[in-house]
N, C-alpha and C positions, 0 to 999 in steps of 0.2 A: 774535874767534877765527878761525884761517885754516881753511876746510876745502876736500879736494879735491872737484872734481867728476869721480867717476871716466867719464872717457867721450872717446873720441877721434871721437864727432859733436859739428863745431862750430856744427850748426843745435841740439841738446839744450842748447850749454851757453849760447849765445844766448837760448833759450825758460826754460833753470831761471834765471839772472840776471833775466829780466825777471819772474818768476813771484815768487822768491824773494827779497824783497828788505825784509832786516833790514840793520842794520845794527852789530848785534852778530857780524854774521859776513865773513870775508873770503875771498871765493869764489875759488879758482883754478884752470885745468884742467891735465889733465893735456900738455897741448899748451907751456903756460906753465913746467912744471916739466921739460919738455924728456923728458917720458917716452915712446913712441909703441909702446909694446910693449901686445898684449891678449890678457887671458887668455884659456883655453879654456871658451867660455861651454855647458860640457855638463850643463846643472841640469835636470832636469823641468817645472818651473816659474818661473813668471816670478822670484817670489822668492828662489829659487836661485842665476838666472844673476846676480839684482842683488849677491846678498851675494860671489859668484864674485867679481865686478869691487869691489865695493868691498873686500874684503879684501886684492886684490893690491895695491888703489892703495894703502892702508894699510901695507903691510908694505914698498912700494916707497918710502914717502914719509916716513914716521914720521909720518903725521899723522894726525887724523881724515878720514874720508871719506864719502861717501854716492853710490851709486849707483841711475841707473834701468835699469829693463829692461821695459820695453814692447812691446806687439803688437796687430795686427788679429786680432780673432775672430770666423768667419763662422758666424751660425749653419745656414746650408744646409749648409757644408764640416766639421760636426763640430768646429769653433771652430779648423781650421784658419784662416791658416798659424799664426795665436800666439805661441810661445813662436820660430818659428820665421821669422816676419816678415822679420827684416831677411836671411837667407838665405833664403828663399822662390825657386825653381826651381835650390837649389841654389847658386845664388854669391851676392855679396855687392854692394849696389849696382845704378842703373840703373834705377830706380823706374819707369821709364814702360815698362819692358819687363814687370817683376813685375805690372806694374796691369793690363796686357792676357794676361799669363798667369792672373792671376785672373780676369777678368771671362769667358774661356772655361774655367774646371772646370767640365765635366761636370753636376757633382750641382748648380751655383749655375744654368744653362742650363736643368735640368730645375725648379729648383723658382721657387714664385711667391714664396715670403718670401728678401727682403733682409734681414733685418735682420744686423746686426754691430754691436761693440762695442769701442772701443779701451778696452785694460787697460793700467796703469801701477804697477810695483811700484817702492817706493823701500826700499832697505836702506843704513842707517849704520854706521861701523863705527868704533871707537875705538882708539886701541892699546893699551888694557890689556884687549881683549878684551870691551870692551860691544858691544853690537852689537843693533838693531833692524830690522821691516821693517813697511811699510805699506801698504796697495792705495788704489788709483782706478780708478775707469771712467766711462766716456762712452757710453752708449748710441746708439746713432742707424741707418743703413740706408746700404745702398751703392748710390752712381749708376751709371747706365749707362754711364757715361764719364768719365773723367778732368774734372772743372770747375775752376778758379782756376787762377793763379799762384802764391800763396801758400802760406806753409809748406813742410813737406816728407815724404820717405816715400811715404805711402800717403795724404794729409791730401786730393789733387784727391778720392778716390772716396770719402770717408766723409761722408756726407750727412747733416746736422743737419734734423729733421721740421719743427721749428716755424720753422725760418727758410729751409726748402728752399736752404739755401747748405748748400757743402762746406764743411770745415774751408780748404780753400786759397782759397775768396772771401773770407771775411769776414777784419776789420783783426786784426792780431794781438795787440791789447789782445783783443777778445772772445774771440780763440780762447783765450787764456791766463787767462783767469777762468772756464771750464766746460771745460776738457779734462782727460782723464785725470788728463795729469801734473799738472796744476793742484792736483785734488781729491788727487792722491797726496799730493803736495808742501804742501800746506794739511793732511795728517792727520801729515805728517814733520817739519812747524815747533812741531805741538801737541806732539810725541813730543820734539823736541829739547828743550822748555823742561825739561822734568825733567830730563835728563841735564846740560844744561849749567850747573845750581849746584854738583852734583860734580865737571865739569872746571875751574869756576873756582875751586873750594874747595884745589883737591890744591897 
């Protein structure tokens, strides 16, 4: 079965391919379907903005779809930036500038706990109006400074305790079997199996 990947980052739709890999399903982006338009992601919540995007790609595609909507949540900063991640100082993009506006807020400067959490929501969305959503997280603490190559976003400053690597040292197999999206997309495969005896029955 074809389904979109609503999402015009092509490091997400590189990470759900390698993440998500059935082969009852036929993944494609929206990059592939030659769409490049994105909604207006104004949800309160993670899982708002995800069903935001997946419902456009759906109405835009006829197809089935499923989107992420992911963020960094600091617990010094009040679980900022969050929902607000990927716009964080305001514009979009530039990730080495957002990590060095983060690591001087104020309230992370004054206090002794790091800790942070990347969240991961997935929402499906079908065209006759089914439509699911499921969460992940990743617990861990933020370095002092941008560490690795690897990955992207925010992944140099989110520090894993028990392996003292960032998300951006370690190989991208590990990061993709305990990352948010991982655990999201592992609770979004269980959620699909129900659904999809009904799309193949119609």
């Amino acid at each position: 079965m074809k389904f979109v990947i609503a999402t015009q980052n092509p490091g997400k739709v590189v990470e759900i391919r390698d993440i998500l890999r059935r082969e009852d399903l036929e993944l494609v982006s929206l990059a592939e379907l030659g769409i490049t338009d994105d909604p207006v992601e104004d949800g309160e919540t993670f899982e708002a903005n995800a069903l935001i995007k997946a419902r456009a790609a759906c109405i835009a595609t006829g197809l089935p779809a499923f989107a992420d909507d992911s963020g960094l949540e600091v617990k010094a900063l009040g679980g900022r930036p969050g929902i607000h991640s990927a716009r964080y100082g305001g514009f979009k993009g530039d990730f080495p500038k957002k990590m060095a506006m983060l690591l001087q807020e104020p309230e992370l400067l004054a206090s002794p706990d790091r800790s942070a959490c990347f969240t991961a929501a997935v929402a499906c969305v079908f065209p006759d109006g089914r439509e699911f959503t499921v969460r992940g997280e990743c617990p861990g603490i933020l370095a002092y400074e941008p560490r690795g190559n690897g990955g992207f976003g925010y992944d140099p400053l989110f520090l894993l305790p028990d392996l003292n690597k960032t998300f951006a040292e370690i190989p991208e197999e590990e990061k993709n079997s305990r990352s948010h999206r991982a655990a999201a997309l592992k609770e979004f495969s269980k959620r699909l199996d129900e659904y999809l005896p009904l799309e193949k029955g119609k």
